[in-house]
C-alpha positions as CSV (number, residue, x, y, z in Angstrom):
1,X,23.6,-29.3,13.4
2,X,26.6,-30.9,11.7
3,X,26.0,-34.1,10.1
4,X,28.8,-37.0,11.1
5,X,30.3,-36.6,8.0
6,X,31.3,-32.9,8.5
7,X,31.8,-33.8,12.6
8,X,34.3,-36.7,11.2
9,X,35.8,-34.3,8.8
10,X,36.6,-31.4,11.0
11,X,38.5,-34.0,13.4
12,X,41.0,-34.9,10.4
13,X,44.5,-35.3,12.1
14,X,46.7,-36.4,9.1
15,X,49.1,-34.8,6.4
16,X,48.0,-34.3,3.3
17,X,50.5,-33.2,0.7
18,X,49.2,-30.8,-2.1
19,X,51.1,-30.2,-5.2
20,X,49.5,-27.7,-7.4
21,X,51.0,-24.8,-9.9
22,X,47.9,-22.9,-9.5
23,X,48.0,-20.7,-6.7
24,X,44.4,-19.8,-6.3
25,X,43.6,-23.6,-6.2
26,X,46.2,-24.5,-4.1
27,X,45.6,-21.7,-1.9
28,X,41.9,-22.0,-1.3
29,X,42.1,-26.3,-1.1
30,X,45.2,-25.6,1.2
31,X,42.4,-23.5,3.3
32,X,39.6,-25.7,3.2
33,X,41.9,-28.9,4.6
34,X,43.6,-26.8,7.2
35,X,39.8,-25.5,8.6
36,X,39.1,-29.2,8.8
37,X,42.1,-29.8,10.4
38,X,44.0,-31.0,8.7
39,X,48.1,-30.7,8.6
40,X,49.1,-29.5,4.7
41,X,52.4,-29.6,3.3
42,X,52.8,-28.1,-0.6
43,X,54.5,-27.6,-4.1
44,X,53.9,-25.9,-6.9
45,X,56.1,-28.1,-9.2
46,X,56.9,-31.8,-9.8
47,X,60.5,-31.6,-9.5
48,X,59.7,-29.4,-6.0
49,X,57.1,-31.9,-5.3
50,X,60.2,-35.2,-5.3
51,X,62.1,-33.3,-3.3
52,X,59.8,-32.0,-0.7
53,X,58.5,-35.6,-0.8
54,X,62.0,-37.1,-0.4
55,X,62.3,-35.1,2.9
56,X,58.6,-35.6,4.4
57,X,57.2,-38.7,3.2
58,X,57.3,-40.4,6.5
59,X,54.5,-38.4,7.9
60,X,52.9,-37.1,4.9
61,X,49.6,-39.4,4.9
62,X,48.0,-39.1,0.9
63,X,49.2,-36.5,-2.1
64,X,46.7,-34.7,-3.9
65,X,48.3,-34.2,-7.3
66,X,47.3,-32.2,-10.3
67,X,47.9,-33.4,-13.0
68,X,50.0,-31.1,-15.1
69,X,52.8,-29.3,-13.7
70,X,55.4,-27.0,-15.0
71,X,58.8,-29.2,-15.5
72,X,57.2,-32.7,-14.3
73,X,53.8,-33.9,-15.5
74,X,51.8,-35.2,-12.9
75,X,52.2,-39.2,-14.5
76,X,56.0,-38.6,-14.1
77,X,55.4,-37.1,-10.6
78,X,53.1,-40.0,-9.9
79,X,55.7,-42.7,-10.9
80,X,58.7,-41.0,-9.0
81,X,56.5,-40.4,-5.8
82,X,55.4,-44.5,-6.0
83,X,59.5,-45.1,-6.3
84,X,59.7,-43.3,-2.4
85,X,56.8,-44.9,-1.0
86,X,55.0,-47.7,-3.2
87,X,51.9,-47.5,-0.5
88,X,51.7,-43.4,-1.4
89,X,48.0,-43.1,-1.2
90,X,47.1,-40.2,-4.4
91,X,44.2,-38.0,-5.3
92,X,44.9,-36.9,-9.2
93,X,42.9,-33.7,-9.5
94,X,42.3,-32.5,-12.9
95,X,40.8,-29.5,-14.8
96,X,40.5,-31.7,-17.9
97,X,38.9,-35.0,-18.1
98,X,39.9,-39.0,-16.3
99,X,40.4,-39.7,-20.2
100,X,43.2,-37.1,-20.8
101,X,46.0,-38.8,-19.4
102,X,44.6,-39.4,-15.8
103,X,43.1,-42.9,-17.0
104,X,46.5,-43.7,-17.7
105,X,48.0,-42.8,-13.8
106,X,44.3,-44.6,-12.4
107,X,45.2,-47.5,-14.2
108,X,48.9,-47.7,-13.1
109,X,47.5,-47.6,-8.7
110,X,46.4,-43.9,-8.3
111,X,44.4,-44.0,-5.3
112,X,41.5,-41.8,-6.9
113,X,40.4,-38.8,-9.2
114,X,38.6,-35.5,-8.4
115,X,37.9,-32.8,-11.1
116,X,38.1,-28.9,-11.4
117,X,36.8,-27.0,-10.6
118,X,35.3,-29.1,-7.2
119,X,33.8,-28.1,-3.8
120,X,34.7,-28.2,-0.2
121,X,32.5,-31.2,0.4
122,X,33.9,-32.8,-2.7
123,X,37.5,-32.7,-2.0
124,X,36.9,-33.3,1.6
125,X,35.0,-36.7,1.1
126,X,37.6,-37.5,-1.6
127,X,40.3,-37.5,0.8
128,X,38.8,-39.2,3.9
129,X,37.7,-41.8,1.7
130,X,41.4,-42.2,0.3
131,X,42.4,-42.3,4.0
132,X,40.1,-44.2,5.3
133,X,40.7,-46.8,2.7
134,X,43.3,-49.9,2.9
């Protein structure tokens, strides 16, 4: 029997927009979203990640954003993404620590951290609570 968490979960409806260089960790979060049914839109870059933004922000719903990139660091990302849409709701995900950089991007309105490596239940609780949230 599922518990209401999981039930709630598996009846996700938004966009969540992923922007992460690595592919196996894009590729198995990207997974793990769309089997709970969620709609997932994705980079690999932050420069790609503006852009893509620029075009689908009006039904994109939170960002989950690692925080290093190839050609944009994820702070830079962060701050160009809040210049599109100042109510951008953000997940920083991280393989290193909140105190490498990512205190720096919680304390300037980031929605909420999550660290690597994490699980399915972590990452989807992290993002219905980001939703869910004002």
């Amino acid at each position: 029997m599922k518990s209401d968490l999981t039930a709630e979960l598996h009846r996700a409806k938004e966009t969540v927009f992923l922007i992460d260089d690595d592919e196996m960790v894009a590729d198995v979060s990207e997974l793990i979203l769309k089997n709970s049914g969620y709609d997932v839109v994705s980079a690999k870059s932050g420069k790609e990640a503006i852009e893509v933004y620029k075009e689908n922000h009006s039904r994109i719903d939170m960002v989950i954003l690692d925080m290093i990139l190839p050609d944009m660091g994820g702070g830079d990302t962060y701050d160009r993404l809040k210049e599109i849409n100042p109510g951008v709701k953000v997940l920083l995900a991280s393989g290193y620590d909140i105190d490498y950089q990512g205190r720096d991007i919680m304390e300037r309105g980031c929605d909420g951290f999550i660290q690597k490596p994490f699980n399915m239940n972590e990452l989807l609780e992290k993002v219905r609570g980001i939703l869910t949230s004002k």
